[in-house]
C-alpha positions in Angstrom: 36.9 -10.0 6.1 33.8 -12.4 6.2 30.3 -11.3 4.4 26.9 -13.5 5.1 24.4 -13.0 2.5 21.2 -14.1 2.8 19.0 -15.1 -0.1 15.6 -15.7 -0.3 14.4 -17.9 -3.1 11.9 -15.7 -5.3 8.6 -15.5 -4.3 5.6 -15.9 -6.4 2.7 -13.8 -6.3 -0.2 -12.8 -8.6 -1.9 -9.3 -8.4 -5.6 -8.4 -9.8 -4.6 -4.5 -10.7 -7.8 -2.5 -10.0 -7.4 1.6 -11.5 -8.9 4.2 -9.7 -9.3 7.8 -11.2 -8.8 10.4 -9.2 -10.9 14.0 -8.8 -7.9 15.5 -11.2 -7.8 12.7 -13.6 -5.0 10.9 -12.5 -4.6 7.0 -12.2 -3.8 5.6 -9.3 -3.8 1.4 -8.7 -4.9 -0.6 -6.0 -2.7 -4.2 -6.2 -4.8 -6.9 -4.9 -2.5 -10.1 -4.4 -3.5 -13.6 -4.0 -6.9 -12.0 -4.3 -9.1 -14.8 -3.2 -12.6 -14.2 -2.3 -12.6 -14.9 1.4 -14.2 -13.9 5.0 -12.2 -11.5 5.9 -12.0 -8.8 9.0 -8.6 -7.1 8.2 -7.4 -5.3 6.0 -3.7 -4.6 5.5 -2.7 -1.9 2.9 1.0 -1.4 2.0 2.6 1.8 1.0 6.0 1.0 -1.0 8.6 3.2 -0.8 10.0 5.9 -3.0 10.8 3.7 -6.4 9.1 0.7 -4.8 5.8 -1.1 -6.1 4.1 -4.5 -5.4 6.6 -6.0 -7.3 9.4 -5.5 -5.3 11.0 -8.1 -3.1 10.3 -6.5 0.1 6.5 -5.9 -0.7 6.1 -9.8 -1.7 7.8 -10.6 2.2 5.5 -8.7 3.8 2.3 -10.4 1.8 3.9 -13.3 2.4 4.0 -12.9 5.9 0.9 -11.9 6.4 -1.0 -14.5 3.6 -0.1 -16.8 6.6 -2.4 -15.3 8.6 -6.3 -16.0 8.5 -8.7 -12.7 8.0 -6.1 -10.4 6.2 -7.2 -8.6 2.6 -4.0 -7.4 1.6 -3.9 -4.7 -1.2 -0.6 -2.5 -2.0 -1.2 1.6 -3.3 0.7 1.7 -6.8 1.0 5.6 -6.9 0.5 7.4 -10.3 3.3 7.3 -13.0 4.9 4.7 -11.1 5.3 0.6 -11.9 3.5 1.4 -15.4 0.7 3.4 -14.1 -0.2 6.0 -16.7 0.8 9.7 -15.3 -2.2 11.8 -17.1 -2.2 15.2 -15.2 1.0 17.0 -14.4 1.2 16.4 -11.0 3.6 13.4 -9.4 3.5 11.9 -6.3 6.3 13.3 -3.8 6.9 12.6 0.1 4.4 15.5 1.2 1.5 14.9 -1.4 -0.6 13.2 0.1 -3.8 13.3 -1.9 -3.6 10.1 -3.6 -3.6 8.4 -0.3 -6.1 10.1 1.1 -8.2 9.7 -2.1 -7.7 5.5 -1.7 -8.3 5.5 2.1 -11.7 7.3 1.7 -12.0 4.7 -1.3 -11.3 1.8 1.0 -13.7 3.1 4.0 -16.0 3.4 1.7 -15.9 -0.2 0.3 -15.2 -1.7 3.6 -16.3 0.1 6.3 -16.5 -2.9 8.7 -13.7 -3.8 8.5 -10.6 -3.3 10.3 -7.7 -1.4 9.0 -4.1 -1.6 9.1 -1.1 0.0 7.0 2.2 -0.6 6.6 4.4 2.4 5.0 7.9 1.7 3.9 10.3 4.9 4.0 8.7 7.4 1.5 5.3 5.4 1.6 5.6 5.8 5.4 6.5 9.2 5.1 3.7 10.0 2.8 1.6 8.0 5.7 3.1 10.0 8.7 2.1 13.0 6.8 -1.6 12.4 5.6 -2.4 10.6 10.0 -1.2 13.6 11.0 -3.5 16.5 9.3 -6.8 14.0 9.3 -7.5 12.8 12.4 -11.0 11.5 11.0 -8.4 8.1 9.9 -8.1 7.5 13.4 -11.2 6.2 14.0 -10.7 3.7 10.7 -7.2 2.4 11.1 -6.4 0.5 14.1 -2.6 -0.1 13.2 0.3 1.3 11.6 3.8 0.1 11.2 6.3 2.5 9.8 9.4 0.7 8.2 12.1 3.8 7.5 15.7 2.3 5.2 18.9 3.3 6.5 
């Protein structure tokens, strides 16, 4: 039996963690990496998957991937009581609350409303995505791209 295994050498980012509190009084965190201040006409959030957060291997890829490209603000969702976000109400996130996410898109409209949006949701976070696109249709006229990335 032959087995290829591919590694990629670590890569290095640096996040600005931004809280947000929530109607409830839970703490949610917007990860900003690389967070340069630059023109910018695009913004990409990422939506980790179930035990995932920005500093997973797979989330630093995907900001790598797109830190190549000129006019993307990238910013990852760190959802509450995960990645050493302080859980202070007794809810949790789950693959149908969606809440949270809609609470941090109206956040980002808000704060960038010029700007074009784009998310990418891996398995639960695209789940969560899937879920919150398809009750408020209002996001449609906001995001302008969506990549869902499901594991095996």
């Amino acid at each position: 039996m032959y087995y290829s295994v591919y590694f990629r050498s670590e890569i290095k980012v640096k996040f600005r963690r931004q809280y947000i509190e929530t109607d409830d009084g839970g703490v949610i965190s917007l990860e900003w990496p690389n967070d340069k201040d630059v023109n910018f006409d695009k913004l990409l959030v990422i939506l980790p998957g179930l035990t995932g957060d920005a500093s997973d291997p797979y989330i630093k890829e995907i900001i790598q991937e797109f830190d190549q490209y000129k006019g993307y603000k990238i910013v990852v969702l760190q959802y509450r009581g995960v990645a050493n976000i302080p859980l202070f109400t007794s809810k949790s996130y789950h693959c149908g609350y969606t809440d949270d996410l809609s609470y941090v898109m109206n956040y980002l409209y808000e704060k960038y409303p010029d700007k074009r949006c784009y998310v990418i949701g891996c398995s639960m976070g695209a789940n969560i995505f899937t879920l919150l696109f398809s009750k408020h249709h209002e996001l449609k006229s906001y995001i302008k791209g969506i990549k869902i990335i499901l594991s095996r």
